[in-house]
C-alpha positions in Angstrom: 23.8 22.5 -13.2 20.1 22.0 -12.9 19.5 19.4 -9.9 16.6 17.0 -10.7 13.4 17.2 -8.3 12.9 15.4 -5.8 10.2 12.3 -5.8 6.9 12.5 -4.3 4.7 9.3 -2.6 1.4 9.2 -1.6 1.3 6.1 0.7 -2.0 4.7 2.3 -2.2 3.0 5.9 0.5 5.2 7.0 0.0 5.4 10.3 1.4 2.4 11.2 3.1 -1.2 10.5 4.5 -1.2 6.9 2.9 2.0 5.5 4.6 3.9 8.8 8.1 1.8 7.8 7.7 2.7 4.4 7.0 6.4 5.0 10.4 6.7 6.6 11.9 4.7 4.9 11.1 7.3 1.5 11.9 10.7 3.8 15.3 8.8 4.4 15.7 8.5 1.3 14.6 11.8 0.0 11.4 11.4 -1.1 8.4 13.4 -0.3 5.2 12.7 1.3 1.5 12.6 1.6 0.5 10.3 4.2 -3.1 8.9 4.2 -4.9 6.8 7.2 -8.0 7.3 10.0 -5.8 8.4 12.7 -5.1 11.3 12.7 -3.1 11.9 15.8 -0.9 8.8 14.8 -0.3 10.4 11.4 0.8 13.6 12.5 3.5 12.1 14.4 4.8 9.9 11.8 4.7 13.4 9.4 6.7 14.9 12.3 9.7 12.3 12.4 9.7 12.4 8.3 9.6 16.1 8.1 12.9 16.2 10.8 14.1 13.9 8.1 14.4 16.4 6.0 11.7 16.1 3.2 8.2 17.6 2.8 5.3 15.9 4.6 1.6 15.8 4.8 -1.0 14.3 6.5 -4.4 13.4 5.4 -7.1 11.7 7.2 -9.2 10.1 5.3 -11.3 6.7 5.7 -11.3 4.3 2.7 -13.6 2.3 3.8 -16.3 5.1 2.1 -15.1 3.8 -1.1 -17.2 6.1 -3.2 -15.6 9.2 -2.4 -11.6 8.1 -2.2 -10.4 9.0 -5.6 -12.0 12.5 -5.4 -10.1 12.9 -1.8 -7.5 11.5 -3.2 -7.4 14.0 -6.8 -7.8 16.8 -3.9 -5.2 15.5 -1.7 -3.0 16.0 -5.3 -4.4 19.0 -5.4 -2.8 20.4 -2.1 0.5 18.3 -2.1 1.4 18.5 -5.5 1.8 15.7 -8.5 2.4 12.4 -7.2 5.2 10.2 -8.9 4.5 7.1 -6.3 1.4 5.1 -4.9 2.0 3.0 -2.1 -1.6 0.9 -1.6 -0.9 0.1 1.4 -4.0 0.3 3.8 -6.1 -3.1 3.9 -8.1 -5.3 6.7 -7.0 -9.0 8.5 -9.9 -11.1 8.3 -10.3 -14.7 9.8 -12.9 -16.9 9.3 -14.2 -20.1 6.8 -16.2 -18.7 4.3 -19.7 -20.7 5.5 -18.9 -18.5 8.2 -18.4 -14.9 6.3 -21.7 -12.7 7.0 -22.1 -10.8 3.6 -21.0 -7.7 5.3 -18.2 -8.6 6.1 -17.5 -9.9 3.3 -18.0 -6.9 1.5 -16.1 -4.9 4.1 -13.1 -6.9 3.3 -13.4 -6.6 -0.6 -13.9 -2.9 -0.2 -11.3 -1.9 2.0 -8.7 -4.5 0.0 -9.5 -4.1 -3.1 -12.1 -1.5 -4.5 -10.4 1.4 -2.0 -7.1 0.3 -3.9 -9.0 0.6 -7.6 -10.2 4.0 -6.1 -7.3 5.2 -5.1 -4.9 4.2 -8.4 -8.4 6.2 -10.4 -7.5 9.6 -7.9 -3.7 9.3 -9.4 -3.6 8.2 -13.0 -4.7 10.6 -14.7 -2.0 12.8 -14.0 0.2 10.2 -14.0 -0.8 9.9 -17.7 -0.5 13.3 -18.5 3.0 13.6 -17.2 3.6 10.2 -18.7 5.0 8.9 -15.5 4.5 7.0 -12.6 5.2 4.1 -10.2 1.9 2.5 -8.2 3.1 0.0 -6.1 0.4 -2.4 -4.4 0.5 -4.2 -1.1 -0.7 -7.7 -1.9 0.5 -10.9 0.2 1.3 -14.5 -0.2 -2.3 -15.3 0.5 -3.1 -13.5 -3.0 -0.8 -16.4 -4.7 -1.8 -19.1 -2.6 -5.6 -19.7 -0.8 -5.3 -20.8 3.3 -7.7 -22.2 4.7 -9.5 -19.9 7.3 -9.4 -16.8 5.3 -11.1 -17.3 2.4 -12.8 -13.9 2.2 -9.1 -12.3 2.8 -7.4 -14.4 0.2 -9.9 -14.1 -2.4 -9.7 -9.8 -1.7 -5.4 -10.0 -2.2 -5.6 -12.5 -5.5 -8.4 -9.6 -6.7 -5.3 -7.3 -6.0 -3.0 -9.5 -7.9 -5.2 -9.5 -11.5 -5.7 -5.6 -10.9 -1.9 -5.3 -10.7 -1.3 -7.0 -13.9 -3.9 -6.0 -15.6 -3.1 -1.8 -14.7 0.2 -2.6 -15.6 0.0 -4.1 -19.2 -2.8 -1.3 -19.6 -0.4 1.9 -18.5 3.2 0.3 -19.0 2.3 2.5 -23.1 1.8 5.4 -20.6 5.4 5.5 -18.9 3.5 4.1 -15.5 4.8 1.0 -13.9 2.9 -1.2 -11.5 4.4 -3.4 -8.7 2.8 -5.9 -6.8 4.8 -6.4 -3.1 3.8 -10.1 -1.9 4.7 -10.6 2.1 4.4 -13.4 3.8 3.1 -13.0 7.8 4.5 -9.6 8.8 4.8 -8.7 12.4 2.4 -5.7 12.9 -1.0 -4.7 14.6 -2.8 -6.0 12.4 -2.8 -9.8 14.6 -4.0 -7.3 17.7 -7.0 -6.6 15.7 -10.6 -8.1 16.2 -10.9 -9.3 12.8 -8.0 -11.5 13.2 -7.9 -14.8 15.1 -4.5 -16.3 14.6 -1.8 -18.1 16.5 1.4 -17.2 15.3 5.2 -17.2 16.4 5.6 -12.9 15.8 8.7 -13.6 16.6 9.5 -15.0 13.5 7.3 -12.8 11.2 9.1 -10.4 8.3 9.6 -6.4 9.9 7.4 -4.1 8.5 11.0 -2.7 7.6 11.8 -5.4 6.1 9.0 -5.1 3.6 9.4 -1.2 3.4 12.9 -1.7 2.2 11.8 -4.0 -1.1 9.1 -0.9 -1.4 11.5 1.4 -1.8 13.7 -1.0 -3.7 11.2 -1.1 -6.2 10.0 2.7 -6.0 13.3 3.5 -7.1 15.1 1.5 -9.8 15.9 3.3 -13.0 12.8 4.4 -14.7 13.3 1.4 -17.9 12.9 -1.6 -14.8 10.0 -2.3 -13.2 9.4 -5.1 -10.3 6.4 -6.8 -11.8 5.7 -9.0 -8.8 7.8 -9.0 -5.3 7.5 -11.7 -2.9 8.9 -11.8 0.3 9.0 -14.8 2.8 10.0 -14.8 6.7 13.2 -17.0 6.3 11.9 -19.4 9.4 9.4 -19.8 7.1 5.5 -18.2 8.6 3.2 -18.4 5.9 
């Protein structure tokens, strides 16, 4: 009796926070996988602890902020690993700030590494996805792309871009056999309120896990292939953002 293949992810931001939760989280649960984020010596070691899980895994380092080149690294990453059955956008940028205060660059750094890099990446795995007629891309959005805060305009606007890209890719490939997911968190408890963008005062102590939100990842990634998780959100139950 012929048993069926394993699954393969590609998952962005895997270095650390939820993309390194959700990475294990996957080689626990069989899955294989191509890990993709700037650091490299960070990456290797999370490949290290999934490949002692038992499963095949690769690193890749690669910088999505160079937004015209990602889905070409990211059809050659294919290229090396093998078909991917899962997308995990995960990678993305905190930023803080009112919007009278947003320089245009930053602005744009924000859109680009939230939302084009995302569009980039889905355009390096769906055409094989087509071809094979199947496929699971499940995007890292946040509460902040259903509801605008105050303070992080330029951040909210990039997550509710990656809401209407969600829903829109998904009515456009569901004919296809490809499902989309969109994974809303509230305030998750990682590095990304260490980092310079970021100017918030928060209890982390009450903040989501990043395994709590690589769990409903891999909840969704792997119901039957006639289900789909159109749209996931997940609050802290003390209630931060």
């Amino acid at each position: 009796m012929s048993v069926e293949q394993k699954k393969t992810a590609l998952i962005t931001g895997a270095s650390s926070g939820i993309g390194k939760a959700t990475a294990l989280e996957f080689a626990k649960a069989g899955i294989g996988i191509a890990l993709v984020s700037r650091t490299t010596d960070k990456l290797a070691k999370v490949a290290s602890e999934a490949q002692a899980l038992g499963v095949n895994s690769k690193f890749y380092p690669l910088d999505l902020e160079n937004v015209e080149t990602v889905s070409e690294n990211i059809q050659n990453i294919i290229g090396d690993f093998g078909n991917i059955d899962i997308l995990v956008n995960n990678a993305g940028i905190g930023y803080t700030g009112t919007l009278s205060q947003t320089s245009l660059s930053d602005w744009q750094r924000v859109i680009d590494l939230n939302l084009t890099s995302v569009f980039q990446c889905i355009m390096g795995v769906l055409p094989a996805m087509r071809d094979r007629g199947t496929g699971t891309i499940i995007n890292v959005s946040s509460v902040a792309g259903k509801q605008a805060f105050a303070g992080w305009g330029a951040y909210c606007v990039s997550k509710a871009g990656l809401m209407a890209l969600s829903q829109a890719l998904s009515q456009e490939e569901r004919p296809h056999g490809i499902r989309v997911t969109a994974i809303c968190p509230g305030a998750v408890n990682t590095s990304i309120w260490d980092t310079d963008t970021v100017n918030a005062d928060f209890d982390r102590s009450k903040m989501l896990s990043p395994e709590d939100v690589a769990r409903s990842i891999l909840y969704a990634a792997m119901l039957p292939k006639q289900a789909v998780v159109d749209e996931l959100t997940l609050m802290p139950s003390a209630g931060v953002l």
